[in-house]
N, C-alpha and C positions, 0 to 999 in steps of 0.2 A: 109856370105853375105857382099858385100862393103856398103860403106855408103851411098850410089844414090840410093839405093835398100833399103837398112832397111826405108829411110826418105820417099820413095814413099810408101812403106809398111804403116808406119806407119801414113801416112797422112790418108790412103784409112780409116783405120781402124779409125781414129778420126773422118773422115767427117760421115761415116756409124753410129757410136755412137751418133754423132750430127744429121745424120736425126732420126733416131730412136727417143733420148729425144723427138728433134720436134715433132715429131706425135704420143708421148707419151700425150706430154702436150698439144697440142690442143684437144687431146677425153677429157681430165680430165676436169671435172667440177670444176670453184671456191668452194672453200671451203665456208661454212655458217660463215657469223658473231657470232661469241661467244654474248653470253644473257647472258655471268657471269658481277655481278655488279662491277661499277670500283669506283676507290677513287672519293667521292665528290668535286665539286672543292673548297671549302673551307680548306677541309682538303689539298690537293693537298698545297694551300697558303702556308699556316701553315707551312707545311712541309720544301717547301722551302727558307721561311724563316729563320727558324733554319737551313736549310744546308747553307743556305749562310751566318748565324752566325758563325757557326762550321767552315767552311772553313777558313774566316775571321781568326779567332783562330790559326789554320794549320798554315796559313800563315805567322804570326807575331813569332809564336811559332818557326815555320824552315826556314824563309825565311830571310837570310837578310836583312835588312831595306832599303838600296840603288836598292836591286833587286824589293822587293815588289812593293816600290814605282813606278820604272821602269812598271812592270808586270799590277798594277792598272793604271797607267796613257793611257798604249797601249793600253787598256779595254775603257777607256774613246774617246781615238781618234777614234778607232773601232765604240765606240757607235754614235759621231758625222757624222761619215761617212755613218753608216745603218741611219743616219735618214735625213741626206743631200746627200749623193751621192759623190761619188770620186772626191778629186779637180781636178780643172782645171787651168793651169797656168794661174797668171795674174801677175800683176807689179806692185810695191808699188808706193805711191804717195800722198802727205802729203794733196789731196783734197780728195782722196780717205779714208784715214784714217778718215779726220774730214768727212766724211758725214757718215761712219760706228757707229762713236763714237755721232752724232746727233743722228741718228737712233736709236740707242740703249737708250739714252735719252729720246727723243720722246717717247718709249714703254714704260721703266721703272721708269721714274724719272730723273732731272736733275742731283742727287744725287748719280746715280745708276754707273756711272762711269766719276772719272775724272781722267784729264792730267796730268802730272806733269814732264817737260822737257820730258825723254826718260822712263816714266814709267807710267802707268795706272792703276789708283784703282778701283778695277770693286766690285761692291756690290750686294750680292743677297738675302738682307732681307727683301726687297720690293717685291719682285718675288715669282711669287704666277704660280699652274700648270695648266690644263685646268679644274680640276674639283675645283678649289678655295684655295685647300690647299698651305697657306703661309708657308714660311722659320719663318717671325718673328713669328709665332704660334707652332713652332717647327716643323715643316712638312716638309719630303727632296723634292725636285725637282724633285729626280729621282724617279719613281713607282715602284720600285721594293722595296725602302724603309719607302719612306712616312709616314707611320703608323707601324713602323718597320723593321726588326726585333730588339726589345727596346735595346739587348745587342751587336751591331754589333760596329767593331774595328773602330779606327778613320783612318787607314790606307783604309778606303773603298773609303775617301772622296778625295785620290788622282785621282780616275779616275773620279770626275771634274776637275782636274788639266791639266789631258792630255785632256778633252773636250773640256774645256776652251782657252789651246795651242791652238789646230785645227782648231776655231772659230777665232783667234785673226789671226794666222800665213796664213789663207784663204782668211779672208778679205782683209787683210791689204795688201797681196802679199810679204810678209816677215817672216824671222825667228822669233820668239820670246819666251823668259823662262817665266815659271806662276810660281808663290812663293803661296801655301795654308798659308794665314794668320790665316785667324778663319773659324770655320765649325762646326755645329751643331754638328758631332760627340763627338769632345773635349770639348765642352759643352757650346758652344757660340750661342747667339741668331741670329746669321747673318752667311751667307758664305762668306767670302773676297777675294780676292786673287789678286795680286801683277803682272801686266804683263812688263815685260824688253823688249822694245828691240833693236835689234843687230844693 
């Protein structure tokens, strides 16, 4: 057989199989929803708290410290972005900045961030989530920690680093480095962190 012939051959015989499935699966009735019980969502919590402790662990245990950091910060700009939306170009601009850096004052406190030549001290021990829990009360910002998991690595709090990036590098229409000063995980009553930039 040439190969003009095996390929129309074997076309025939694939579409045939494809109607056949077809008019298999439209007689067939859905299947019934399973009635067996599933994990509570409590327990569910629980659960993945501890994996996201354990992972935590994994991670510091085999992961480089340059890479982790890396690997958590991309998790953070990820998270900035599912909850803003994908940047869109804009252009930096020294009116632009100061009304970003008022703004954030206005919401948080005059305290909550200042200037300093080409650096910014952004503070988040005032900052509190929608449901009231504050940072100064030991509480994280993020809900997936808030109320734990109590033994989770201080390498978690990098991925406010890279959220923190996202938010700063978006507004302002520029690059800029975030430096984690202090963070509830290492044992400090405030989140800090250090924005440079370029």
């Amino acid at each position: 057989m040439n190969r003009r012939h095996f390929i129309s051959a074997s076309l025939g015989v694939c579409g045939c199989c494809a109607l056949a499935s077809g008019s298999v699966a439209s007689e067939s009735k859905p299947e019934p929803k399973s009635s067996a019980p599933v994990t509570p969502d409590a327990e569910k919590v629980q659960f993945t708290k501890l994996w996201v402790s354990r992972m935590m662990d994994n991670l510091d245990k085999h992961v480089d410290e340059p890479t982790r950091k890396r690997l958590m910060e991309a998790c953070g700009k990820t998270c900035f972005v599912g909850a803003h939306g994908e940047a869109k170009p804009t252009e930096a601009s020294p009116v632009k900045e100061q009304a970003f850096l008022d703004r954030h004052q206005a919401r948080f406190g005059k305290d909550s961030v200042r200037r300093e030549g080409n650096e910014t001290l952004l503070d988040f021990w005032y900052s509190q989530n929608p449901r009231g829990l504050k940072v100064s009360d030991g509480y994280c910002l993020c809900p997936v920690v808030e109320d734990g998991p109590e033994k989770l690595s201080p390498t978690y709090c990098h991925c406010s680093v890279g959220y923190v990036r996202e938010m700063f590098s978006r507004e302002l229409g520029k690059p800029v480095s975030v430096e984690l000063i202090r963070s509830l995980r290492r044992g400090d009553r405030e989140c800090r962190f250090l924005v440079r930039y370029s």
